[in-house]
PyMOL commands that place a pseudoatom at each C-alpha (Angstrom):
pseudoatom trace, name=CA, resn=UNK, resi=1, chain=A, elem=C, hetatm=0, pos=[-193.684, 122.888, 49.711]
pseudoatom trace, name=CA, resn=UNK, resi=2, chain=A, elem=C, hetatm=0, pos=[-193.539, 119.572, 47.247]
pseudoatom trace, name=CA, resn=UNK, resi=3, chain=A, elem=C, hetatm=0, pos=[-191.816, 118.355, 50.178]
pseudoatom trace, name=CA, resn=UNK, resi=4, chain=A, elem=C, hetatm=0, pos=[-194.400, 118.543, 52.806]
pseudoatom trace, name=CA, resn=UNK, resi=5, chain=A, elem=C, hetatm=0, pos=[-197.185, 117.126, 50.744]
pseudoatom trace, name=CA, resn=UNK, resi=6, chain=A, elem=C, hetatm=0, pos=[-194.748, 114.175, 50.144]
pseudoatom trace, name=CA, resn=UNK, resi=7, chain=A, elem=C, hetatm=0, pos=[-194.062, 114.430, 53.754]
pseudoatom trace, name=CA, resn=UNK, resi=8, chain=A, elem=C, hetatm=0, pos=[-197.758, 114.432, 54.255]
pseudoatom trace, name=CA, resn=UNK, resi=9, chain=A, elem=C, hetatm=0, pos=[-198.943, 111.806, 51.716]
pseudoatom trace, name=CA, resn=UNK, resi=10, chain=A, elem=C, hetatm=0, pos=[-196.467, 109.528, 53.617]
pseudoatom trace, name=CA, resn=UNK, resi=11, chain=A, elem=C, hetatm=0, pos=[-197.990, 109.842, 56.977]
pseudoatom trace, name=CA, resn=UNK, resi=12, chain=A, elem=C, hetatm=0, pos=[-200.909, 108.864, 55.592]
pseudoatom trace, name=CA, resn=UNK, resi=13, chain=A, elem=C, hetatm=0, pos=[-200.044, 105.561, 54.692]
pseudoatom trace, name=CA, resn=UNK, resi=14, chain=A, elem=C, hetatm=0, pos=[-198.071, 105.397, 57.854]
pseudoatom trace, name=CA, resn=UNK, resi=15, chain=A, elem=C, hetatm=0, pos=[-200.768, 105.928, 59.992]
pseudoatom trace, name=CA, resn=UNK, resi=16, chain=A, elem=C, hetatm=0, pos=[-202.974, 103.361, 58.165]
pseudoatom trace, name=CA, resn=UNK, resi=17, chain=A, elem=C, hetatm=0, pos=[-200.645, 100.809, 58.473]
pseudoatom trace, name=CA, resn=UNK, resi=18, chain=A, elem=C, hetatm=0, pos=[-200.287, 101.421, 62.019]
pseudoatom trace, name=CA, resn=UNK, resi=19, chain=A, elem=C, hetatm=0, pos=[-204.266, 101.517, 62.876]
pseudoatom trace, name=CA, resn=UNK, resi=20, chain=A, elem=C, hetatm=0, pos=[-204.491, 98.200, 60.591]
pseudoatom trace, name=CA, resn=UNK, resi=21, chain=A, elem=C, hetatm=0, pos=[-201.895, 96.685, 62.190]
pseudoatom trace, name=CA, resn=UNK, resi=22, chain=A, elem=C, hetatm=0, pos=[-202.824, 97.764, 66.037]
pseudoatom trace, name=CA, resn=UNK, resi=23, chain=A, elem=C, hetatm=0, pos=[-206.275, 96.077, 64.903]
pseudoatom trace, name=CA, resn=UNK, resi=24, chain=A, elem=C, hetatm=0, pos=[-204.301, 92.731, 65.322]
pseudoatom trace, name=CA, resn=UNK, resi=25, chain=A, elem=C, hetatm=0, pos=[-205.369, 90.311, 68.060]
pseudoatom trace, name=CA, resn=UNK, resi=26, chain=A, elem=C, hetatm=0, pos=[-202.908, 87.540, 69.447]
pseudoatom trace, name=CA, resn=UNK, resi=27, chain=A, elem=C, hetatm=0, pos=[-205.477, 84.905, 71.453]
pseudoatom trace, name=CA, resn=UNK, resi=28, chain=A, elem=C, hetatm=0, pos=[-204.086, 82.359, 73.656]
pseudoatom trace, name=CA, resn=UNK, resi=29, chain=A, elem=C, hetatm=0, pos=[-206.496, 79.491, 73.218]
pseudoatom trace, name=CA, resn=UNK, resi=30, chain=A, elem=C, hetatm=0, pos=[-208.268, 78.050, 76.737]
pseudoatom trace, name=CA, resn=UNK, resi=31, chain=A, elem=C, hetatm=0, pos=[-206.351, 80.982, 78.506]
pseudoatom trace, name=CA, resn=UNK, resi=32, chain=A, elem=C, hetatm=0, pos=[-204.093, 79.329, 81.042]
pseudoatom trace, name=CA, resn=UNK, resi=33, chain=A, elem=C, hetatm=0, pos=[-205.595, 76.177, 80.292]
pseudoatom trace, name=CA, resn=UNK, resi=34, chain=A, elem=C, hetatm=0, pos=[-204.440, 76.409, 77.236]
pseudoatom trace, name=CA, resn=UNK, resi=35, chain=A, elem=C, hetatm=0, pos=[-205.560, 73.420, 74.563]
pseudoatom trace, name=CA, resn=UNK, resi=36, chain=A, elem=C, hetatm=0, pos=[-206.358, 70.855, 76.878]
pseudoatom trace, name=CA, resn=UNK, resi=37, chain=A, elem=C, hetatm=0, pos=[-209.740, 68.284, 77.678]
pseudoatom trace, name=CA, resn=UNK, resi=38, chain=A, elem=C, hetatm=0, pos=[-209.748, 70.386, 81.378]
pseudoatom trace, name=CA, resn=UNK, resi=39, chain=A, elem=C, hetatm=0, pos=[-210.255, 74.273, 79.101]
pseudoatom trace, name=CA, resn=UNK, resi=40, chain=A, elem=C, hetatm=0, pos=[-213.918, 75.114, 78.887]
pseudoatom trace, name=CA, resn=UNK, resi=41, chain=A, elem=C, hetatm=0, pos=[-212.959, 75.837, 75.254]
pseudoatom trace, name=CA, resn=UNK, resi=42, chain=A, elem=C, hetatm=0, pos=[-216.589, 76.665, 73.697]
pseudoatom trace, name=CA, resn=UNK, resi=43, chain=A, elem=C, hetatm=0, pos=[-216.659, 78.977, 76.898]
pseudoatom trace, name=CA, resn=UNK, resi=44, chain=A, elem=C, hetatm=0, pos=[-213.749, 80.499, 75.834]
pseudoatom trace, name=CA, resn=UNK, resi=45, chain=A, elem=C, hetatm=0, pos=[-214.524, 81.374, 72.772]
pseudoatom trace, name=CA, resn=UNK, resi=46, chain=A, elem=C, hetatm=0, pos=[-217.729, 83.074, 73.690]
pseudoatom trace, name=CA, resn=UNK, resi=47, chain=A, elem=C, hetatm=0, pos=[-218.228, 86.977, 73.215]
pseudoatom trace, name=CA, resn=UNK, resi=48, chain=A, elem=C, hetatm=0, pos=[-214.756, 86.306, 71.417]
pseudoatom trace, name=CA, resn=UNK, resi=49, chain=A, elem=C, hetatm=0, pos=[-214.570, 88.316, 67.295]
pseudoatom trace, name=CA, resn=UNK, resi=50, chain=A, elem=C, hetatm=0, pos=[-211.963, 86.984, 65.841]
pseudoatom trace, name=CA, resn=UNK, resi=51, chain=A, elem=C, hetatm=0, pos=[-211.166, 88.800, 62.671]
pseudoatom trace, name=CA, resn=UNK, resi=52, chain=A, elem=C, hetatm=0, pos=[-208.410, 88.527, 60.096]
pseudoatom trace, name=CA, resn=UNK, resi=53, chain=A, elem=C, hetatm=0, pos=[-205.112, 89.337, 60.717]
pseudoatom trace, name=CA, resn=UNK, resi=54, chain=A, elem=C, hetatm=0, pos=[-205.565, 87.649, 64.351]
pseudoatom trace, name=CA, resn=UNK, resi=55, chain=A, elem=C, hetatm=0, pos=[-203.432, 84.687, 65.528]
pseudoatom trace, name=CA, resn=UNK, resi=56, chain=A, elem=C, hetatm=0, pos=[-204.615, 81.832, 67.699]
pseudoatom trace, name=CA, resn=UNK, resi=57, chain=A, elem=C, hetatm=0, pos=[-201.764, 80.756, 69.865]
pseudoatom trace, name=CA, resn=UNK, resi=58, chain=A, elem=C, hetatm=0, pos=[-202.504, 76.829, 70.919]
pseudoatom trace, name=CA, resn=UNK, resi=59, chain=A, elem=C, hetatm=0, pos=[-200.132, 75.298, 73.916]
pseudoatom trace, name=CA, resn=UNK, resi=60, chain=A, elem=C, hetatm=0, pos=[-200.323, 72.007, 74.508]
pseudoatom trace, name=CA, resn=UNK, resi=61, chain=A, elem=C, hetatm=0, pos=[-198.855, 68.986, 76.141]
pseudoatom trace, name=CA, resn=UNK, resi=62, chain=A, elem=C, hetatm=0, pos=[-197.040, 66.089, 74.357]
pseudoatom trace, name=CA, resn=UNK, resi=63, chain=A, elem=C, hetatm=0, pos=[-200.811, 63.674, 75.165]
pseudoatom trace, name=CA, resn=UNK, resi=64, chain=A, elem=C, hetatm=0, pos=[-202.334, 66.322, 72.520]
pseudoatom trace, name=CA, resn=UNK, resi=65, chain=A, elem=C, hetatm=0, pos=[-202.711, 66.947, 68.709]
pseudoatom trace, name=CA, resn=UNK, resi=66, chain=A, elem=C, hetatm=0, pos=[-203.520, 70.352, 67.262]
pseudoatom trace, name=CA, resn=UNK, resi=67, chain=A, elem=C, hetatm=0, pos=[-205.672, 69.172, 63.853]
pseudoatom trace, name=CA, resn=UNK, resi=68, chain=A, elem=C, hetatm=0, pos=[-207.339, 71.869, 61.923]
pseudoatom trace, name=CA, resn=UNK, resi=69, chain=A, elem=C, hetatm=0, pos=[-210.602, 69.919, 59.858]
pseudoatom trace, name=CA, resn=UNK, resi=70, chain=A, elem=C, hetatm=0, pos=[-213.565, 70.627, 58.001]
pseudoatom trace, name=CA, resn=UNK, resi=71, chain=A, elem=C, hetatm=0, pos=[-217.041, 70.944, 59.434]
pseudoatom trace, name=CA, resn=UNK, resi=72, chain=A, elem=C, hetatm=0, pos=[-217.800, 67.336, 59.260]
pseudoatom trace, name=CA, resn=UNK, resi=73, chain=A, elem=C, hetatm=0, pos=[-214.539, 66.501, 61.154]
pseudoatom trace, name=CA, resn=UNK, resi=74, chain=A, elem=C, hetatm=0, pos=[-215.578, 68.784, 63.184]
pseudoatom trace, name=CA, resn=UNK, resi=75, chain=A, elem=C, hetatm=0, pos=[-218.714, 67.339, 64.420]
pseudoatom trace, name=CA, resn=UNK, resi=76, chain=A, elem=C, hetatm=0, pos=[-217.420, 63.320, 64.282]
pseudoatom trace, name=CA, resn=UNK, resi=77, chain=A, elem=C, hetatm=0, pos=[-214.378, 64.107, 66.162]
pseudoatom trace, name=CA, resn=UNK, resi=78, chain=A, elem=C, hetatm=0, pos=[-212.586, 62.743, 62.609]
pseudoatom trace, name=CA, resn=UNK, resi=79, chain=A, elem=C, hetatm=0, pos=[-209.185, 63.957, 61.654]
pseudoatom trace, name=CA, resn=UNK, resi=80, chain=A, elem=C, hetatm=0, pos=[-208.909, 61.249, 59.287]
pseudoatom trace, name=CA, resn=UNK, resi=81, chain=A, elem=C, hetatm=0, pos=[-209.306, 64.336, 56.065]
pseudoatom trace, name=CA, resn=UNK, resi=82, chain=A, elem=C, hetatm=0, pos=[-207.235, 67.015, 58.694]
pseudoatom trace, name=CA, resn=UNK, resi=83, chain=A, elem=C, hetatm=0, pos=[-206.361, 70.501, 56.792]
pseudoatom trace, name=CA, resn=UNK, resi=84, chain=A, elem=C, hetatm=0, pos=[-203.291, 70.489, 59.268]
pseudoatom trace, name=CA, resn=UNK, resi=85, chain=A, elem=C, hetatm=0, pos=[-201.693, 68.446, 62.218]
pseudoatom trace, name=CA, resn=UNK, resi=86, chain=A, elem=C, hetatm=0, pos=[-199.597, 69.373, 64.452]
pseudoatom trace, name=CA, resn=UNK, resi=87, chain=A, elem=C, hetatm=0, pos=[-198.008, 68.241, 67.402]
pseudoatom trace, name=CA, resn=UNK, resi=88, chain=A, elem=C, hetatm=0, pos=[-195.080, 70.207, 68.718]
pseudoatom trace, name=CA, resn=UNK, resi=89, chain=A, elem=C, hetatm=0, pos=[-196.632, 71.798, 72.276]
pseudoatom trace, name=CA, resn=UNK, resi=90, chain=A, elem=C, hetatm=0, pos=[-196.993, 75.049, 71.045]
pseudoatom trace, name=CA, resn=UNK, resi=91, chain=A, elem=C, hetatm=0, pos=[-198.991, 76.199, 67.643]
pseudoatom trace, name=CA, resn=UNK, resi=92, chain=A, elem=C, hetatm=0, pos=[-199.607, 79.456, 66.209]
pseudoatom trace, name=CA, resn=UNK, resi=93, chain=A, elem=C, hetatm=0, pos=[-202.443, 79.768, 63.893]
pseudoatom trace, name=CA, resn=UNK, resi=94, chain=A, elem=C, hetatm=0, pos=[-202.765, 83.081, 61.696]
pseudoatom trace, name=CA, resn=UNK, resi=95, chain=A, elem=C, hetatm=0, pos=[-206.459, 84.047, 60.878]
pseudoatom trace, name=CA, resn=UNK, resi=96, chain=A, elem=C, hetatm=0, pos=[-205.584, 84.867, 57.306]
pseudoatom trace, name=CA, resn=UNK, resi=97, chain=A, elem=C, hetatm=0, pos=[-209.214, 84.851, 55.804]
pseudoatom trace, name=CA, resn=UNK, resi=98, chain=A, elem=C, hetatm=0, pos=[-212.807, 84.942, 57.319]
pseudoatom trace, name=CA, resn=UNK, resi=99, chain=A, elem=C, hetatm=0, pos=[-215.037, 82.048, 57.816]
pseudoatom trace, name=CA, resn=UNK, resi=100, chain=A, elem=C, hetatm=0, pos=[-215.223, 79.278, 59.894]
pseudoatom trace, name=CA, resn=UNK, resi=101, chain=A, elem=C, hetatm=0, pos=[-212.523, 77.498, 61.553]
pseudoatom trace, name=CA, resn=UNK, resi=102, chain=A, elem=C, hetatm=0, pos=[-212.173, 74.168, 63.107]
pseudoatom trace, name=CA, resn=UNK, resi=103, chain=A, elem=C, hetatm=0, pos=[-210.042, 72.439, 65.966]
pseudoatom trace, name=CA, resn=UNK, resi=104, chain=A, elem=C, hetatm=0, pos=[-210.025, 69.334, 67.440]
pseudoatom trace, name=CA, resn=UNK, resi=105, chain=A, elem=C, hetatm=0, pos=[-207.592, 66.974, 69.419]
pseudoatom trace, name=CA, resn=UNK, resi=106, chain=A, elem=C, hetatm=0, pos=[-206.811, 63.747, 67.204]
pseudoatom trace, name=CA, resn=UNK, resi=107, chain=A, elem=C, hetatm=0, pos=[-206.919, 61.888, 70.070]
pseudoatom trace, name=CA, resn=UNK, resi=108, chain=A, elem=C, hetatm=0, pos=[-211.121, 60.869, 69.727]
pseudoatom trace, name=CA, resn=UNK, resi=109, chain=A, elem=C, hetatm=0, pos=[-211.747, 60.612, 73.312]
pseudoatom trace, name=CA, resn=UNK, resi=110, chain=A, elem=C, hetatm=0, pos=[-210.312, 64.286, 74.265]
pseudoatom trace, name=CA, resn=UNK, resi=111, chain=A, elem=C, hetatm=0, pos=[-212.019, 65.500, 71.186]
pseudoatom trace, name=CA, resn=UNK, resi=112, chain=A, elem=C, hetatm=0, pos=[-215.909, 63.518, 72.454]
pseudoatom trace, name=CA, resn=UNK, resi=113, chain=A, elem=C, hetatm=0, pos=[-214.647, 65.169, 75.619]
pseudoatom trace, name=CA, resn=UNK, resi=114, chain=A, elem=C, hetatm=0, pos=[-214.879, 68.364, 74.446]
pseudoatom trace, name=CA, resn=UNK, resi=115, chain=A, elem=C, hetatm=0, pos=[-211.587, 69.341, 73.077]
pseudoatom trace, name=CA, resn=UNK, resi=116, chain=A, elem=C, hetatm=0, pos=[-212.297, 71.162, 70.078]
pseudoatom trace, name=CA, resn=UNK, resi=117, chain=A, elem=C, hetatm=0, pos=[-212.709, 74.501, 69.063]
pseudoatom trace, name=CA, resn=UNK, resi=118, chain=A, elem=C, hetatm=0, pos=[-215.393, 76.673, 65.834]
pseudoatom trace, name=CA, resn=UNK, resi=119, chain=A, elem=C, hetatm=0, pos=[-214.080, 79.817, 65.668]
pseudoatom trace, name=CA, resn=UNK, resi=120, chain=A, elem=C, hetatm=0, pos=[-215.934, 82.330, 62.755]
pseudoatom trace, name=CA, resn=UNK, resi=121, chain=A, elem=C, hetatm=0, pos=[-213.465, 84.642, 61.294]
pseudoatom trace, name=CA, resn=UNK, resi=122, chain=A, elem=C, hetatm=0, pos=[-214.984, 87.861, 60.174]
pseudoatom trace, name=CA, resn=UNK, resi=123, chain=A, elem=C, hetatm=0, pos=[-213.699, 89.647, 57.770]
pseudoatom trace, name=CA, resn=UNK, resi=124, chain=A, elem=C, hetatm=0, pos=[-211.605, 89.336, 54.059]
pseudoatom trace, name=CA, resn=UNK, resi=125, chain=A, elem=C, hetatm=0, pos=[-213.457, 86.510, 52.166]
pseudoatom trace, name=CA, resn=UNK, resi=126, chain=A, elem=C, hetatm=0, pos=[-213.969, 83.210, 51.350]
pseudoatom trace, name=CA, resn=UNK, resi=127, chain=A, elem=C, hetatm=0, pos=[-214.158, 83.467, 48.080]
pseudoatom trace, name=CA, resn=UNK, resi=128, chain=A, elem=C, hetatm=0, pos=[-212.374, 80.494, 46.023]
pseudoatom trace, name=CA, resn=UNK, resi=129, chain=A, elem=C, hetatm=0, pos=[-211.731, 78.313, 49.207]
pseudoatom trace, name=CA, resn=UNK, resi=130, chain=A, elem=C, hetatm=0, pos=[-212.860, 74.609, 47.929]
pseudoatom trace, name=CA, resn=UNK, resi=131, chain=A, elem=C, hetatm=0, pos=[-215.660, 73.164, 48.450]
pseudoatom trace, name=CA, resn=UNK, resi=132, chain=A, elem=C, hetatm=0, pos=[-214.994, 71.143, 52.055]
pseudoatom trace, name=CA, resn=UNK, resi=133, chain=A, elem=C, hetatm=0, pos=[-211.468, 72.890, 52.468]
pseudoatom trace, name=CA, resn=UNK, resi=134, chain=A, elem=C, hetatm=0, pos=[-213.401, 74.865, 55.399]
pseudoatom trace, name=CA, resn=UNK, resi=135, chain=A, elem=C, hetatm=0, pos=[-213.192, 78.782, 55.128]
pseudoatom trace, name=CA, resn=UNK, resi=136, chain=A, elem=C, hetatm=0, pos=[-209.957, 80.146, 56.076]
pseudoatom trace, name=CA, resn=UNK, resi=137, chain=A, elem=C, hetatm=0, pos=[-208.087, 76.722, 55.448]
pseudoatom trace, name=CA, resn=UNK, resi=138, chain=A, elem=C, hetatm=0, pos=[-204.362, 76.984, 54.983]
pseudoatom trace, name=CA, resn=UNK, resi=139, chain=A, elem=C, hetatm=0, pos=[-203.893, 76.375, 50.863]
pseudoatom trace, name=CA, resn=UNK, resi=140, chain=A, elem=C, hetatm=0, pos=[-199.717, 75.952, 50.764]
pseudoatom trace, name=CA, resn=UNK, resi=141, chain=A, elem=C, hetatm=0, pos=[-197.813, 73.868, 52.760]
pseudoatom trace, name=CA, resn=UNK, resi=142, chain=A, elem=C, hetatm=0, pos=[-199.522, 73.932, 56.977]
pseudoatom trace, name=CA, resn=UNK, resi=143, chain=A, elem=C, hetatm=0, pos=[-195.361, 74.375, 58.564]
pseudoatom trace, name=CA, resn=UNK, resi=144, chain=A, elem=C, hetatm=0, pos=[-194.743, 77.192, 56.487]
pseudoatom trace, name=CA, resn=UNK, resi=145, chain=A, elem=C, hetatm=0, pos=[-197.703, 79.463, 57.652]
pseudoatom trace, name=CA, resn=UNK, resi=146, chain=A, elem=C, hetatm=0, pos=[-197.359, 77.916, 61.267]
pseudoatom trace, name=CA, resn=UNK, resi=147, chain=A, elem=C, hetatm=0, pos=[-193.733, 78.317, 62.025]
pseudoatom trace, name=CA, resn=UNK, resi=148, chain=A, elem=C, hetatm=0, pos=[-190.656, 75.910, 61.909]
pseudoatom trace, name=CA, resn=UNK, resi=149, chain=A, elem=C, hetatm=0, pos=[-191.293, 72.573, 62.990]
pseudoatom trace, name=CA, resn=UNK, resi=150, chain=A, elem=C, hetatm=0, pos=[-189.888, 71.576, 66.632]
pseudoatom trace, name=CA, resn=UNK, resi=151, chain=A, elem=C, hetatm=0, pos=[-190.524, 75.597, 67.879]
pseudoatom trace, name=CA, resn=UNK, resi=152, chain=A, elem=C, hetatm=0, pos=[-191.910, 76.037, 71.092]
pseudoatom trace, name=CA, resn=UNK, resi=153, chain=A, elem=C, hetatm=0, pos=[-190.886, 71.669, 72.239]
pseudoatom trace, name=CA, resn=UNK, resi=154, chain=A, elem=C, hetatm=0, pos=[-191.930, 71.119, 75.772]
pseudoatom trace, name=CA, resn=UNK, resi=155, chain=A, elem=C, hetatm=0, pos=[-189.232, 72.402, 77.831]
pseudoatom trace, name=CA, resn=UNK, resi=156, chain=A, elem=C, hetatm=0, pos=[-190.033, 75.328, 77.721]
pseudoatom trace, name=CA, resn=UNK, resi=157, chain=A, elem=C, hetatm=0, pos=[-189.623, 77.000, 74.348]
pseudoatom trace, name=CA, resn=UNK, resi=158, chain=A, elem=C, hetatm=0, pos=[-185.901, 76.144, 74.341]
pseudoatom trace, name=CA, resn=UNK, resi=159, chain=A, elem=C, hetatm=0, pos=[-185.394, 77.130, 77.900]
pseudoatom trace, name=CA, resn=UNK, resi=160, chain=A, elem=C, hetatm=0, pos=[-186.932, 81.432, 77.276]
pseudoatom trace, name=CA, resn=UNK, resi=161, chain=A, elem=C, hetatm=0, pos=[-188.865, 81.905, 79.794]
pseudoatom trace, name=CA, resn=UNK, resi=162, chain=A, elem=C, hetatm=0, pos=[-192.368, 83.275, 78.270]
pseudoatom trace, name=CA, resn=UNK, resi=163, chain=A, elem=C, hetatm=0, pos=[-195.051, 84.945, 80.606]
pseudoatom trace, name=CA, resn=UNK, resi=164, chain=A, elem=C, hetatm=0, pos=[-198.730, 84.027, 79.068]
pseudoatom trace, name=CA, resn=UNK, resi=165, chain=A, elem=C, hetatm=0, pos=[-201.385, 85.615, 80.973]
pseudoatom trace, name=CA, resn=UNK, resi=166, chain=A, elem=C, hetatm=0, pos=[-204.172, 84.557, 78.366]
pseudoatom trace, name=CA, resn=UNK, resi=167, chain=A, elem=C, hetatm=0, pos=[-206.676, 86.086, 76.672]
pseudoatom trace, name=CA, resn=UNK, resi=168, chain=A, elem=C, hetatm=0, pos=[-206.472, 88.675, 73.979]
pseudoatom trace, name=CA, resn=UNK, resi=169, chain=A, elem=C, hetatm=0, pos=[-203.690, 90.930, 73.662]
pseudoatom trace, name=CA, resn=UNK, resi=170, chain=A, elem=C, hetatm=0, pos=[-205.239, 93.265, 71.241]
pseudoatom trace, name=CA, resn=UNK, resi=171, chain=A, elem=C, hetatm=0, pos=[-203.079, 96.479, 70.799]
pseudoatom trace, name=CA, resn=UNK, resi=172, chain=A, elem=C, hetatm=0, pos=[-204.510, 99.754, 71.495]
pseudoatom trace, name=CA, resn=UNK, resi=173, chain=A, elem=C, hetatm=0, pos=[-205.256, 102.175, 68.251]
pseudoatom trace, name=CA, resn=UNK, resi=174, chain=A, elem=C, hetatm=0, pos=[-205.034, 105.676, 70.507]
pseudoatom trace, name=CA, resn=UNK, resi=175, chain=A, elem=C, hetatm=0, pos=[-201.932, 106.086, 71.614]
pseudoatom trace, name=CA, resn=UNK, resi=176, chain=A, elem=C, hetatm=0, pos=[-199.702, 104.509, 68.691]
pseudoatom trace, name=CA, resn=UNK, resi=177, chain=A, elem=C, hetatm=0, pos=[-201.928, 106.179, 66.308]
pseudoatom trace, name=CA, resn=UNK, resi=178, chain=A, elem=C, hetatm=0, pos=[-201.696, 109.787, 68.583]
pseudoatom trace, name=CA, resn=UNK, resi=179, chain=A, elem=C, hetatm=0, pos=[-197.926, 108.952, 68.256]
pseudoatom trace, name=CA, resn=UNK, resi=180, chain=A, elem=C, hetatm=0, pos=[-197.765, 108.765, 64.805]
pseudoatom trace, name=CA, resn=UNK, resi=181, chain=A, elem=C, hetatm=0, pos=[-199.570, 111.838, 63.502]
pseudoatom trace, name=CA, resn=UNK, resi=182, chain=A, elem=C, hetatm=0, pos=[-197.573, 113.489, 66.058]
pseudoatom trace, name=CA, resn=UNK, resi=183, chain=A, elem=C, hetatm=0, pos=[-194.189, 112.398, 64.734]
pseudoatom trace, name=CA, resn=UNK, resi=184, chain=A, elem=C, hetatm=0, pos=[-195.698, 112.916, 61.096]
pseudoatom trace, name=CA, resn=UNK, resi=185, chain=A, elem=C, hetatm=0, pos=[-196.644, 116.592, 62.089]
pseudoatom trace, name=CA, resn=UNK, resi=186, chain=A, elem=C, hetatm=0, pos=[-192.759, 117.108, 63.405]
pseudoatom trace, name=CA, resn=UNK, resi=187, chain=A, elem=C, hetatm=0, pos=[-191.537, 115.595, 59.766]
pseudoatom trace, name=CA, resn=UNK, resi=188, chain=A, elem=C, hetatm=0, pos=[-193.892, 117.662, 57.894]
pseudoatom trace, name=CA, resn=UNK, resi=189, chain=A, elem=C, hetatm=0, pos=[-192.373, 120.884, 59.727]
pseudoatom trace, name=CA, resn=UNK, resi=190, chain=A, elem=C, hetatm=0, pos=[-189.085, 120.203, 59.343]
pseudoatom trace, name=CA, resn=UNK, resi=191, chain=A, elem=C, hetatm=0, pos=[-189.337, 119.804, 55.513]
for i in range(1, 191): cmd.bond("trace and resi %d" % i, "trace and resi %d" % (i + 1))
show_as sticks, trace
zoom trace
């Protein structure tokens, strides 16, 4: 009987991970626009919650930066003080703590033109973030928390073929969590 409340106690935590994890949104940014002056990019991000754990996925063409800045950057198209800079054609951002997030294109006329992104993180906390480090800013080195330089070049992602219909792919809680209690209930029995 020890067994099955081990059994049981284990499911538990299973089952948490896997609703905390299925909570997890990927977001490709500007949809299949992606980050570039023709997205309607405050448009996009309309109606949007982004919440922590999520991951803003940011494709781009070789005419484009990806520079992550603080508010005042922000709003004077500046990436002179940029958290993060990027230009490899295909960034992935991790939402690791809520707050506000900025975007812009280095280049100042695609960035006057409209090609920059706020997003508001919800969730975790801001809570010791610097003063004009902007919430959510990356506080160890920007390549390790955004991949390995040269990933995702522009042919192609190193010729694999990659399907991107844009949007959200937020996994469903139901069925993986259904699944889980179920194979949870089977381990329990069988102890």
């Amino acid at each position: 009987m020890a067994g099955a409340g081990v059994a049981l106690a284990l499911c538990v935590l299973l089952a948490h991970g896997v609703v905390w994890e299925a909570r997890a949104a990927s977001y490709t940014v500007g949809n299949s626009a992606g980050w570039d002056i023709s997205a309607d990019l405050p448009s996009w991000a309309d109606g949007k919650t982004f919440n922590v754990g999520d991951v803003l996925v940011f494709t781009y063409s070789k005419y484009h930066t990806l520079d992550e800045v603080d508010a005042a950057g922000f709003s004077n198209c500046s990436a002179a003080n940029a958290l993060l800079s990027r230009s490899d054609g295909n960034t992935t951002v991790p939402l690791t703590s809520g707050g506000d997030r900025y975007f812009i294109c280095a280049h100042q006329t695609h960035c006057l033109g409209g090609m920059k992104l706020h997003v508001h993180v919800t969730g975790g906390s801001t809570a010791g973030v610097p003063a004009g480090a902007g919430a959510g800013a990356p506080q160890a080195s920007p390549s390790a928390a955004l991949g390995p330089a040269g990933a995702g070049t522009d042919d192609g992602d190193a010729g694999i073929p990659r399907l991107d219909l844009g949007g959200s792919h937020r996994l469903g809680t139901g069925a993986v969590l259904a699944a889980t209690l179920w194979l949870c209930v089977a381990v329990a029995l069988f102890i």
